[in-house]
Jmol script that loads the backbone (N, CA, C; Angstrom):
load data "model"
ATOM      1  N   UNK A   1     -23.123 -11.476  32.520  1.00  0.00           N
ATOM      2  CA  UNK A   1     -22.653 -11.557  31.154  1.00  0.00           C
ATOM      3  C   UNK A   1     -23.564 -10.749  30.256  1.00  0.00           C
ATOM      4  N   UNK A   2     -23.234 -11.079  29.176  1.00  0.00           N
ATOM      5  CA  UNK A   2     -24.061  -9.955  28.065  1.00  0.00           C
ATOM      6  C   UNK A   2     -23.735  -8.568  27.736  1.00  0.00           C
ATOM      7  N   UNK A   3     -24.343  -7.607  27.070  1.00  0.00           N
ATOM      8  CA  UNK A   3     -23.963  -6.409  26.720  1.00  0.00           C
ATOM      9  C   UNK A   3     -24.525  -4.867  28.035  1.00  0.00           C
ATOM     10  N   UNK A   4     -23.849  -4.254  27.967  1.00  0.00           N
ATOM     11  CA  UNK A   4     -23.570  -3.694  29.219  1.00  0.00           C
ATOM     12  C   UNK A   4     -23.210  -1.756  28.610  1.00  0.00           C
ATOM     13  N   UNK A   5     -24.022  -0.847  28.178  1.00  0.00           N
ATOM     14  CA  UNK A   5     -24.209   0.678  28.257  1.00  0.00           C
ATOM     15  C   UNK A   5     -24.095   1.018  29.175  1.00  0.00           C
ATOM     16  N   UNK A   6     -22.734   2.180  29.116  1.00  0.00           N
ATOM     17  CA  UNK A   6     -22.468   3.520  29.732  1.00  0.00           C
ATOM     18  C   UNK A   6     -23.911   4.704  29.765  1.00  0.00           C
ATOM     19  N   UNK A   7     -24.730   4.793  31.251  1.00  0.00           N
ATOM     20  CA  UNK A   7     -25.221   5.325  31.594  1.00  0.00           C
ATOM     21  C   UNK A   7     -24.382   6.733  31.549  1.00  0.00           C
ATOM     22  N   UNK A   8     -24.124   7.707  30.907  1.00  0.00           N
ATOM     23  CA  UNK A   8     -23.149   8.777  31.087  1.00  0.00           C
ATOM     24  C   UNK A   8     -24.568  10.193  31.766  1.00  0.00           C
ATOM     25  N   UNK A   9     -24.210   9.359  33.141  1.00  0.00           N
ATOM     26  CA  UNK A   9     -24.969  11.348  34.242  1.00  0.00           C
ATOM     27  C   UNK A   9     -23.696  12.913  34.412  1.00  0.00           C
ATOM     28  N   UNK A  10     -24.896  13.206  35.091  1.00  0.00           N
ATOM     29  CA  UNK A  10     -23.843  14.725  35.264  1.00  0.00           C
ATOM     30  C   UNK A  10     -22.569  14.461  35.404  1.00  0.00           C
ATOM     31  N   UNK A  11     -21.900  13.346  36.430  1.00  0.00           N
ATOM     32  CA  UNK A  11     -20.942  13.612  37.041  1.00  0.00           C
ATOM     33  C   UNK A  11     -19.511  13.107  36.077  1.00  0.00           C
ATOM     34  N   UNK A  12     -19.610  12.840  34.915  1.00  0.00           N
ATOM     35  CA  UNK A  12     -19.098  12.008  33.594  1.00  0.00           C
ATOM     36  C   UNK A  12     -19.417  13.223  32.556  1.00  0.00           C
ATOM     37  N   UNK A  13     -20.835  14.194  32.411  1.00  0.00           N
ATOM     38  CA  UNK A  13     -20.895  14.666  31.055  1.00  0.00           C
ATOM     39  C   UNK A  13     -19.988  15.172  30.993  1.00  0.00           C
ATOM     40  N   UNK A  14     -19.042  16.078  31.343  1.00  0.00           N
ATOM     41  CA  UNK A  14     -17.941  16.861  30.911  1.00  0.00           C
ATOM     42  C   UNK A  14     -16.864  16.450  29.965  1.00  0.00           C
ATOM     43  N   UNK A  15     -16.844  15.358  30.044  1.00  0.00           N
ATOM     44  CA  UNK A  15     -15.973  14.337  29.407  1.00  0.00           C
ATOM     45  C   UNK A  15     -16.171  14.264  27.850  1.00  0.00           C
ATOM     46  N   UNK A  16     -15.101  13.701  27.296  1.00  0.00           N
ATOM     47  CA  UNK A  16     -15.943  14.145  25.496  1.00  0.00           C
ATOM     48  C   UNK A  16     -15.941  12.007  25.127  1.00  0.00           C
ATOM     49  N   UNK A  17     -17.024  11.820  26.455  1.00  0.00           N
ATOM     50  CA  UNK A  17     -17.564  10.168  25.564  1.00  0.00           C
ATOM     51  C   UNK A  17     -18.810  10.429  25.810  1.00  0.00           C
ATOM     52  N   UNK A  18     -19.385   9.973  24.445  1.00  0.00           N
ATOM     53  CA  UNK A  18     -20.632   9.849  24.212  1.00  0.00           C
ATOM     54  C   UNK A  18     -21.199   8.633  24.257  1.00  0.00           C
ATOM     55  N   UNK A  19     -20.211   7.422  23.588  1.00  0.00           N
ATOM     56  CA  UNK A  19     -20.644   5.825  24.777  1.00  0.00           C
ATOM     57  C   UNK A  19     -19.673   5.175  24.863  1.00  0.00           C
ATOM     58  N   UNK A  20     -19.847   4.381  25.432  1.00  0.00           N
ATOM     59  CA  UNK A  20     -19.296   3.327  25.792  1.00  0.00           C
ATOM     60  C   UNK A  20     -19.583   1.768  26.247  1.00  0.00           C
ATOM     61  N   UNK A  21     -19.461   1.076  25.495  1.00  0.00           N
ATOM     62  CA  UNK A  21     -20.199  -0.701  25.429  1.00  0.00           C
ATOM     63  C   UNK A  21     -19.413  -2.038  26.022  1.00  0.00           C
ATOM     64  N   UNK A  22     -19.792  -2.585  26.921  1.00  0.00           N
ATOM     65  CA  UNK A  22     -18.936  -3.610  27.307  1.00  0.00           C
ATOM     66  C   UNK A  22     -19.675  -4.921  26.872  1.00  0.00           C
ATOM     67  N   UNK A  23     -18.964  -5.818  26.725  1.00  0.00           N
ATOM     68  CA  UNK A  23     -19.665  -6.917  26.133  1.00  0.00           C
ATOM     69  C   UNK A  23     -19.211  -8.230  26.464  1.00  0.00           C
ATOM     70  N   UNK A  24     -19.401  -8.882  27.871  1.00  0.00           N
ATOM     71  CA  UNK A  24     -19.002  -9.912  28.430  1.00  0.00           C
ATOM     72  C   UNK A  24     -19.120 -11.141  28.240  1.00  0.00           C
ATOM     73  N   UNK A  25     -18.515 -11.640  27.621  1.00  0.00           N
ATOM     74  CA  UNK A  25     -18.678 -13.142  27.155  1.00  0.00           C
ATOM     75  C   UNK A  25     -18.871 -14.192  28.240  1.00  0.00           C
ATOM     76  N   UNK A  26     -19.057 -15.422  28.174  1.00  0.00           N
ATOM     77  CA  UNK A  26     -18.999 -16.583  28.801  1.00  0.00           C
ATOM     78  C   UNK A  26     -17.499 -17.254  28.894  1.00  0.00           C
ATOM     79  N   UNK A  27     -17.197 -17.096  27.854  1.00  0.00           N
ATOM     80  CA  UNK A  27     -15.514 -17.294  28.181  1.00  0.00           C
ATOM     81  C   UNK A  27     -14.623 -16.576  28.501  1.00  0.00           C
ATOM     82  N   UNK A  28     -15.060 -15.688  29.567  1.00  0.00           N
ATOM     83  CA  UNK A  28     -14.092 -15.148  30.307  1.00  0.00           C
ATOM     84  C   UNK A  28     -13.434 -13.723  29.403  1.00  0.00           C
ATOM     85  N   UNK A  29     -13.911 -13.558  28.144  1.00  0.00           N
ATOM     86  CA  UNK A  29     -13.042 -12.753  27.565  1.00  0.00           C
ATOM     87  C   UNK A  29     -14.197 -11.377  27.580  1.00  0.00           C
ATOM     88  N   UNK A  30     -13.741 -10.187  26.988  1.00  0.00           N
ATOM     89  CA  UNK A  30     -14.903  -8.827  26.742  1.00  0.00           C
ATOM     90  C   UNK A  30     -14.565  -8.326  25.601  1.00  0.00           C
ATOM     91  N   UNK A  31     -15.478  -7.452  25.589  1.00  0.00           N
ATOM     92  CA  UNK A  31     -15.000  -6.410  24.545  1.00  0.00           C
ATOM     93  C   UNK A  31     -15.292  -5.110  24.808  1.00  0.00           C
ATOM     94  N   UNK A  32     -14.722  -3.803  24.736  1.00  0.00           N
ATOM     95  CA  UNK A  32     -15.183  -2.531  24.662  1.00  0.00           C
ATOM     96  C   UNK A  32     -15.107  -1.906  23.427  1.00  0.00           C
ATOM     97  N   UNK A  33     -16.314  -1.240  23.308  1.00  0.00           N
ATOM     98  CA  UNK A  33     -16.395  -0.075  22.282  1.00  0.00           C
ATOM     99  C   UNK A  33     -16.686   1.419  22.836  1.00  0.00           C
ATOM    100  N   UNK A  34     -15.869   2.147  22.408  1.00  0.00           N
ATOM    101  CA  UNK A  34     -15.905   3.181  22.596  1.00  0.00           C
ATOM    102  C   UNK A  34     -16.505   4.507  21.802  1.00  0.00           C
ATOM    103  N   UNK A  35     -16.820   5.765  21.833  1.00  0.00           N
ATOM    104  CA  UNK A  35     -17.177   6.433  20.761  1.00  0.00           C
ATOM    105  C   UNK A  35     -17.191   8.020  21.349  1.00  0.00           C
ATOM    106  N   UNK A  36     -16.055   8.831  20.983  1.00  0.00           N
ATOM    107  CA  UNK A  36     -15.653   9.778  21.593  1.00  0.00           C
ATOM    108  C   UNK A  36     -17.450  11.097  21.241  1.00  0.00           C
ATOM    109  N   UNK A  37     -17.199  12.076  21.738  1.00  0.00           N
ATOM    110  CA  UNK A  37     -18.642  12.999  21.209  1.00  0.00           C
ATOM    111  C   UNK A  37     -17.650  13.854  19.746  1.00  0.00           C
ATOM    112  N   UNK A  38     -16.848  13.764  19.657  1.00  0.00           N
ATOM    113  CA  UNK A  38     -16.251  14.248  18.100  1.00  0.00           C
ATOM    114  C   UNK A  38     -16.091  13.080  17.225  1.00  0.00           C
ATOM    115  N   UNK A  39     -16.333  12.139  17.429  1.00  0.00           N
ATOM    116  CA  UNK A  39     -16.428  10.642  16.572  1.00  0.00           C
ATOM    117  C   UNK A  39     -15.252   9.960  16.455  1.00  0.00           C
ATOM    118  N   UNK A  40     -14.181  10.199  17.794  1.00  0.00           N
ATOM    119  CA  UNK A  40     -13.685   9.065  17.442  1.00  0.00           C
ATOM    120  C   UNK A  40     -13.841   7.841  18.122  1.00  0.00           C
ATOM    121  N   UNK A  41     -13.260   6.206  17.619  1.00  0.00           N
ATOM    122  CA  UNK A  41     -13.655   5.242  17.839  1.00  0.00           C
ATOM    123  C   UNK A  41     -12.295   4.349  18.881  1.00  0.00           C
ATOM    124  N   UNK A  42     -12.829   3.557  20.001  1.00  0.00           N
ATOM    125  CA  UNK A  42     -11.571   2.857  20.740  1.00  0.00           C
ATOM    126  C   UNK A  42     -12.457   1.625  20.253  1.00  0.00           C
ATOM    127  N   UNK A  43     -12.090   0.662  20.389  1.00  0.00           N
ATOM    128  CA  UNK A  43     -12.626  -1.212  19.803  1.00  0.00           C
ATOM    129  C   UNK A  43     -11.796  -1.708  20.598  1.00  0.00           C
ATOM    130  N   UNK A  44     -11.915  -2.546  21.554  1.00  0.00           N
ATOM    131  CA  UNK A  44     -10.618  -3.293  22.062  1.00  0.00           C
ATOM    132  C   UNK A  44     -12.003  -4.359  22.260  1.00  0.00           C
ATOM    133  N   UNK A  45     -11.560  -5.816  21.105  1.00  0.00           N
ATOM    134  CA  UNK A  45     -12.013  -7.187  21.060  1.00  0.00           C
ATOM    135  C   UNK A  45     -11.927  -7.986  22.249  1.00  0.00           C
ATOM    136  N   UNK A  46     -10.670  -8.449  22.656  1.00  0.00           N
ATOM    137  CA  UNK A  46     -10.342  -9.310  22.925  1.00  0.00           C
ATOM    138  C   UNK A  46      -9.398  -9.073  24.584  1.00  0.00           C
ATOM    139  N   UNK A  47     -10.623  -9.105  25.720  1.00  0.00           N
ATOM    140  CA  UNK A  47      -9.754  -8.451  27.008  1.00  0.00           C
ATOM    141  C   UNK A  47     -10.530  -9.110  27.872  1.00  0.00           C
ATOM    142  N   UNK A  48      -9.853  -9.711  28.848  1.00  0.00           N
ATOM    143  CA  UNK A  48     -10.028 -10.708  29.747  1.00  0.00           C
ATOM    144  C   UNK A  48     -10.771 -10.088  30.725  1.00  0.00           C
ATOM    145  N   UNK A  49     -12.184 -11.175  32.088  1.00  0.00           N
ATOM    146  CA  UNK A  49     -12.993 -10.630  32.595  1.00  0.00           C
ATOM    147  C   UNK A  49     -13.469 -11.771  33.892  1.00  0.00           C
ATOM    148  N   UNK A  50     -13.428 -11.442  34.784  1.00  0.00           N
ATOM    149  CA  UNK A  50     -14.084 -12.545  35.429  1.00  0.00           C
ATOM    150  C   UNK A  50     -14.842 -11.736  36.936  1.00  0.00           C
ATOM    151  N   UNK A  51     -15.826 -13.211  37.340  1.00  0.00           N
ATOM    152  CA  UNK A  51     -16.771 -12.442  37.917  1.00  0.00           C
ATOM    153  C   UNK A  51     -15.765 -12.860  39.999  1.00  0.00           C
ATOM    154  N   UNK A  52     -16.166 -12.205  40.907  1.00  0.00           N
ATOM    155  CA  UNK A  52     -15.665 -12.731  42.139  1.00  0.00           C
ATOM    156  C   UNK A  52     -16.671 -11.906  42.660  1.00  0.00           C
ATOM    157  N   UNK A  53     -17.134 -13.701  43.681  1.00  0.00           N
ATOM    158  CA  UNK A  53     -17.775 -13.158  44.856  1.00  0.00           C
ATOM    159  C   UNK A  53     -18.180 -11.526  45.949  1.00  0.00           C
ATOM    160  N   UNK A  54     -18.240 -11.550  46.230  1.00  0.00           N
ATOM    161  CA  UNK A  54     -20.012 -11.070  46.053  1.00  0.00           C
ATOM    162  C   UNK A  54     -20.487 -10.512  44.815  1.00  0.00           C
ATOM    163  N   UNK A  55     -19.931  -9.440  44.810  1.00  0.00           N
ATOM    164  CA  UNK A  55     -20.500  -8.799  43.879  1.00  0.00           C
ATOM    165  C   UNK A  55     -19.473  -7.579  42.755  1.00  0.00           C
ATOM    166  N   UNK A  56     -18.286  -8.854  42.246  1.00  0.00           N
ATOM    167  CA  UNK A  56     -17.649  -7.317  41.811  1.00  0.00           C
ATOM    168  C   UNK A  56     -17.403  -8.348  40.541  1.00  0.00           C
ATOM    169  N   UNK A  57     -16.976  -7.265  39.465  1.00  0.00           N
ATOM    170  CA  UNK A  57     -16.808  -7.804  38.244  1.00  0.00           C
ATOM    171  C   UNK A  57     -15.091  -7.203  38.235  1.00  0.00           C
ATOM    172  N   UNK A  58     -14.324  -8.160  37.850  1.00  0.00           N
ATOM    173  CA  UNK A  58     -12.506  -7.405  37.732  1.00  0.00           C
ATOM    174  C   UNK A  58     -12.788  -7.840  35.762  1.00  0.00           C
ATOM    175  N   UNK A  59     -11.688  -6.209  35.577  1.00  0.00           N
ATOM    176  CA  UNK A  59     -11.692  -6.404  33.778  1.00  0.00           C
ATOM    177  C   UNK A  59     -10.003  -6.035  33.802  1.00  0.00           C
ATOM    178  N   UNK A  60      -9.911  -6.894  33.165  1.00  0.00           N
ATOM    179  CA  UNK A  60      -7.970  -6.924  33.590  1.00  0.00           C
ATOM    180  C   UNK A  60      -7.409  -5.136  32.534  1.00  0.00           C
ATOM    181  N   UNK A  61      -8.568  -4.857  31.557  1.00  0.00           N
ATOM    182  CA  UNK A  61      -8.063  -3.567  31.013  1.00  0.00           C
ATOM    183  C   UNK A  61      -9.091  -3.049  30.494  1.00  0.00           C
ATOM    184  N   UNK A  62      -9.820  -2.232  30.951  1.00  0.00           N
ATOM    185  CA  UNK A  62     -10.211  -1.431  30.468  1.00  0.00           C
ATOM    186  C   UNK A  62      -9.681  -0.252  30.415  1.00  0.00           C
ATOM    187  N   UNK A  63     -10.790   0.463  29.051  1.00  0.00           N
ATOM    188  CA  UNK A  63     -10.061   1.988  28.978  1.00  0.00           C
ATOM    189  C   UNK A  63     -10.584   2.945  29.629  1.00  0.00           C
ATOM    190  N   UNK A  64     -10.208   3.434  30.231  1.00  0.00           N
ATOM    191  CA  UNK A  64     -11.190   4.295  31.048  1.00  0.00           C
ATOM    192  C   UNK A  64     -10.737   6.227  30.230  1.00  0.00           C
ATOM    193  N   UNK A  65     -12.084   6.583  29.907  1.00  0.00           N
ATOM    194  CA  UNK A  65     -11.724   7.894  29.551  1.00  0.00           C
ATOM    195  C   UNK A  65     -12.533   8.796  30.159  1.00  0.00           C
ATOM    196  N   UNK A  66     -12.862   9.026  31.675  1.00  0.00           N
ATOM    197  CA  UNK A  66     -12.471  10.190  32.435  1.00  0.00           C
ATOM    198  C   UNK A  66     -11.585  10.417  32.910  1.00  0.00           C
ATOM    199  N   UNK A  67     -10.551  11.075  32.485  1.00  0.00           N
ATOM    200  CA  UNK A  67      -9.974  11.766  32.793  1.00  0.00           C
ATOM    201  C   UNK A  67      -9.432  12.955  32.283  1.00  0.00           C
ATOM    202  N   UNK A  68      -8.463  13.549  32.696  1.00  0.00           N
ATOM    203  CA  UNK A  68      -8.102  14.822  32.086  1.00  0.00           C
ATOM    204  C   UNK A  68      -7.201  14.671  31.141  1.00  0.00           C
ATOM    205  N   UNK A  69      -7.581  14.738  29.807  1.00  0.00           N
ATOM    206  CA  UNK A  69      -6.847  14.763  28.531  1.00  0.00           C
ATOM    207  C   UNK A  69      -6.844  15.731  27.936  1.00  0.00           C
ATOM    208  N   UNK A  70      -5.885  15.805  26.600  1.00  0.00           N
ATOM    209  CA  UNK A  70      -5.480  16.810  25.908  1.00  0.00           C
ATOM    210  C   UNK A  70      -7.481  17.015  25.045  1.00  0.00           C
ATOM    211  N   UNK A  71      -8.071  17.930  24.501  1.00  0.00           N
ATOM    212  CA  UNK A  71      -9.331  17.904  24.378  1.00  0.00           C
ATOM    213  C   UNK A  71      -9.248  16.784  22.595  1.00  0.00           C
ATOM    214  N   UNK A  72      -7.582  17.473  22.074  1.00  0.00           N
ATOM    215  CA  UNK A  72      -7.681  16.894  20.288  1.00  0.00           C
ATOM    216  C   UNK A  72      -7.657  15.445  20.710  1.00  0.00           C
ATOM    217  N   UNK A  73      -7.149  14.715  21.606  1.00  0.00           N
ATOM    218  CA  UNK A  73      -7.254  13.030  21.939  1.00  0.00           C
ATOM    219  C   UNK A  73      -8.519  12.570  22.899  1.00  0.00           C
ATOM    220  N   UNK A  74      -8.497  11.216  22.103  1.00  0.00           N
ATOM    221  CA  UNK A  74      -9.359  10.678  22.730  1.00  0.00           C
ATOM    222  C   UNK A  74      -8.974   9.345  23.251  1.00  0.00           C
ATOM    223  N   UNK A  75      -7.432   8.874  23.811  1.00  0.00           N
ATOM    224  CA  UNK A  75      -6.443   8.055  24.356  1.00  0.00           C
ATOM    225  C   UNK A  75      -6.671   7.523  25.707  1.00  0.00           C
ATOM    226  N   UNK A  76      -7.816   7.963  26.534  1.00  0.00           N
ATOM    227  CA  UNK A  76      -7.851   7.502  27.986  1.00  0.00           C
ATOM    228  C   UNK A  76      -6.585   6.947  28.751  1.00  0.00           C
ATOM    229  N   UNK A  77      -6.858   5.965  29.052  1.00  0.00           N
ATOM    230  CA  UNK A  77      -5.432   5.223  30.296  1.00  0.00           C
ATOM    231  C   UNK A  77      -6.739   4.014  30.581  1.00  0.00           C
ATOM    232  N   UNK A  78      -5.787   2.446  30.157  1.00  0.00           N
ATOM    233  CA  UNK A  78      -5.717   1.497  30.650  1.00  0.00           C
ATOM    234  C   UNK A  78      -5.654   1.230  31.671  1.00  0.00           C
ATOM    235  N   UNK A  79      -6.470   0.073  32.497  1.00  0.00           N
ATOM    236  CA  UNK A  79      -6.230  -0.051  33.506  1.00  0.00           C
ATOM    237  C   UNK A  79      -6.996  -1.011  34.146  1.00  0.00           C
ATOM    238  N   UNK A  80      -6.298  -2.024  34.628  1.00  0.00           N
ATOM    239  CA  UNK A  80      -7.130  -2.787  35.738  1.00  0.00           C
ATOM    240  C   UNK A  80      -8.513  -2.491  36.552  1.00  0.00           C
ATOM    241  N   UNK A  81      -9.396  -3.015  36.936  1.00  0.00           N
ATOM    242  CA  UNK A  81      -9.993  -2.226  38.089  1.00  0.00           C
ATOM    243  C   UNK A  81     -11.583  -3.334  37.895  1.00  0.00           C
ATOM    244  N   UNK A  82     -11.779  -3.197  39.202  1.00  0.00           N
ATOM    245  CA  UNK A  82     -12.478  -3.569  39.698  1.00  0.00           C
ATOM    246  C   UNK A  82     -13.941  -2.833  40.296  1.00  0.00           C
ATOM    247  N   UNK A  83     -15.068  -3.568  39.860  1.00  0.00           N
ATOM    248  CA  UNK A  83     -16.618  -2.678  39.427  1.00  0.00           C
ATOM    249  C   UNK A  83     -17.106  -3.719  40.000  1.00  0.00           C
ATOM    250  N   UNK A  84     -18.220  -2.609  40.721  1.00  0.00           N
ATOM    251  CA  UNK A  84     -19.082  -3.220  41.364  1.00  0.00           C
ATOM    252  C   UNK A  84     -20.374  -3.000  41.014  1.00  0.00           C
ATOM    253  N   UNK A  85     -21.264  -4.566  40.851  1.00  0.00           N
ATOM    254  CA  UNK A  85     -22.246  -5.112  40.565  1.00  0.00           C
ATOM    255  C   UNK A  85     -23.367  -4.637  41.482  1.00  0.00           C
ATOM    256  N   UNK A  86     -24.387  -4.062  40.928  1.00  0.00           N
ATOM    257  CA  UNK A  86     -25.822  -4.257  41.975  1.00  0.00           C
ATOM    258  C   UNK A  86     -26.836  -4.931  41.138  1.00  0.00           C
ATOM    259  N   UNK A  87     -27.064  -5.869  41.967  1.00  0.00           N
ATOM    260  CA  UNK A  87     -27.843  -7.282  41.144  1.00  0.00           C
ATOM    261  C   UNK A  87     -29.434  -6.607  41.389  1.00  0.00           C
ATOM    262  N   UNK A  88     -29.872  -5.361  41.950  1.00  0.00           N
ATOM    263  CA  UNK A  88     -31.223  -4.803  42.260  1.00  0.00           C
ATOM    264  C   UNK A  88     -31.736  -4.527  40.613  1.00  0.00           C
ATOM    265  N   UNK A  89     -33.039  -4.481  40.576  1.00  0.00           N
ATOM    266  CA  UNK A  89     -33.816  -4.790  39.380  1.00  0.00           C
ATOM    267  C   UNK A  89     -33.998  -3.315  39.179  1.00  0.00           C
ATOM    268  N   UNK A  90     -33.378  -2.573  38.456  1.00  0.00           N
ATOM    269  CA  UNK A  90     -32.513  -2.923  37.194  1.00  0.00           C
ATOM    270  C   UNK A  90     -31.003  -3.095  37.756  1.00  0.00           C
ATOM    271  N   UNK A  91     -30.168  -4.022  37.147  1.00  0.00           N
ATOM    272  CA  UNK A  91     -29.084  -4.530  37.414  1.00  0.00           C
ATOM    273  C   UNK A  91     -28.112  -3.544  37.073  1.00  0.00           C
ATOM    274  N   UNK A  92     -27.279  -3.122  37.891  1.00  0.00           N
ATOM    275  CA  UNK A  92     -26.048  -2.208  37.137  1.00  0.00           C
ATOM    276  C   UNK A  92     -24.993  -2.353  37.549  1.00  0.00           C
ATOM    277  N   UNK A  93     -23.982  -1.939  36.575  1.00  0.00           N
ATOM    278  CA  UNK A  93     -22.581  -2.145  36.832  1.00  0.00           C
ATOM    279  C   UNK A  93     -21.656  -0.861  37.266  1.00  0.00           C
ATOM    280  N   UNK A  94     -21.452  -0.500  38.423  1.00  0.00           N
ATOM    281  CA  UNK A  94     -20.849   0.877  38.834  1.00  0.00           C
ATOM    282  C   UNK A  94     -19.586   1.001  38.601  1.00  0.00           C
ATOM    283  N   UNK A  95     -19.017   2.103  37.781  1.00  0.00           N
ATOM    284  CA  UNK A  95     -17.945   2.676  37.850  1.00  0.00           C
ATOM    285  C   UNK A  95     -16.983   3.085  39.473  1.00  0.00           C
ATOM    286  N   UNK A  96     -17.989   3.903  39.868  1.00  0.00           N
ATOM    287  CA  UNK A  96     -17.775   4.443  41.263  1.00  0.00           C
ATOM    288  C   UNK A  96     -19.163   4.410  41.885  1.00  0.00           C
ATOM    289  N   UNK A  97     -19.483   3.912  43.121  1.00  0.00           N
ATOM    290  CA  UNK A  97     -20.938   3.978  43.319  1.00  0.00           C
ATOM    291  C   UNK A  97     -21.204   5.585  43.819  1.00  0.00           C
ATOM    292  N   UNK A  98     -20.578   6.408  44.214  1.00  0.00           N
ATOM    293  CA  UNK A  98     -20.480   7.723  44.527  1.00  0.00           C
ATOM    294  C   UNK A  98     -21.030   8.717  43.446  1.00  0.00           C
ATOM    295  N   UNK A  99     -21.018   7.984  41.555  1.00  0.00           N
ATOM    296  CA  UNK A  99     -20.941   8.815  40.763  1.00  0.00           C
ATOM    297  C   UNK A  99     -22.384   8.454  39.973  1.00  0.00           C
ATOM    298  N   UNK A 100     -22.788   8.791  39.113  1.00  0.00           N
ATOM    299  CA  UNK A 100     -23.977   8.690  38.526  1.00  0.00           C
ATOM    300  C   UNK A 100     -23.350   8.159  36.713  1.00  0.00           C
ATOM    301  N   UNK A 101     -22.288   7.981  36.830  1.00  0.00           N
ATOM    302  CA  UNK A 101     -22.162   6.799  35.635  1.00  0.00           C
ATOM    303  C   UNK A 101     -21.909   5.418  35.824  1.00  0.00           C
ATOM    304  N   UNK A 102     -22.697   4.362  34.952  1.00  0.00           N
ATOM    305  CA  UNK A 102     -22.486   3.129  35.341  1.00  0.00           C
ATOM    306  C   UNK A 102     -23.202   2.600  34.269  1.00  0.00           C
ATOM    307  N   UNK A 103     -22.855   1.375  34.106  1.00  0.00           N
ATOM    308  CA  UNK A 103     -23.488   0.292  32.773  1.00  0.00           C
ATOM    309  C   UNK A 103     -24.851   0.122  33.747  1.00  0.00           C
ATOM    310  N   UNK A 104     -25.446  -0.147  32.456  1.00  0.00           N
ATOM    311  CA  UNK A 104     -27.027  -0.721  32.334  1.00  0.00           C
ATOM    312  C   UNK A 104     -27.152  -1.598  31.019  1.00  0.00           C
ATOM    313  N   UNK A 105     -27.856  -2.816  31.546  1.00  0.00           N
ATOM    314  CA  UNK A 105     -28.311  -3.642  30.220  1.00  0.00           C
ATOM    315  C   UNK A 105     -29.458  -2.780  28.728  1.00  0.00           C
ATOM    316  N   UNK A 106     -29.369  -3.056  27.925  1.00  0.00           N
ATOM    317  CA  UNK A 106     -29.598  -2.279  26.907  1.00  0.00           C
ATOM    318  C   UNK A 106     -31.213  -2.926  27.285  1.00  0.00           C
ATOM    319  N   UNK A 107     -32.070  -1.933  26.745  1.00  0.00           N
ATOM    320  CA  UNK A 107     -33.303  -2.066  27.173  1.00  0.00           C
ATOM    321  C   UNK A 107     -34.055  -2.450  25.289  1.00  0.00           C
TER     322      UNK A 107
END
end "model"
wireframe off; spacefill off
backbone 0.3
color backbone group
């Protein structure tokens, strides 16, 4: 639980996000903030989250914005999906473990 930064490495810079914030409540619910590198803003309050054994976190929607978009939007694609947790000190939350972006607790 708690607040959760987009580590954005090489394999993500291309992309036009500059962050991205997850913010996991105790009641099951999240929040994302978003913040494009031309300033625009995604906010989604109120989006459901729960944790399952071993080690994966499911977020019933997040926005995910790598991908290939028009460059004037900053609209990503919704989507289910399932992230995996490494509980190793420092704790992180992987996008793809293959890739070098992933949440980290704010220091």
């Amino acid at each position: 639980m708690g607040e959760w930064n987009l580590h954005i490495g090489s394999d993500c810079a291309s992309y036009d996000v500059a962050s991205d914030n997850l913010i996991l409540h105790s009641d099951g619910t999240f929040e994302q903030h978003a913040l494009s590198k031309r300033g625009f803003h995604y906010d989604a309050p109120a989006e459901k989250w729960k944790f399952s054994p071993e080690n994966h976190v499911l977020l019933d929607s997040r926005k995910d914005f790598f991908n290939s978009q028009p460059t004037k939007d900053f609209v990503g694609a919704r989507r289910a999906e399932e992230l995996i947790v490494d509980f190793r000190n420092p704790m992180v939350i992987f996008l793809n473990p293959a890739l070098d972006c992933f949440y980290t607790k704010p220091k």
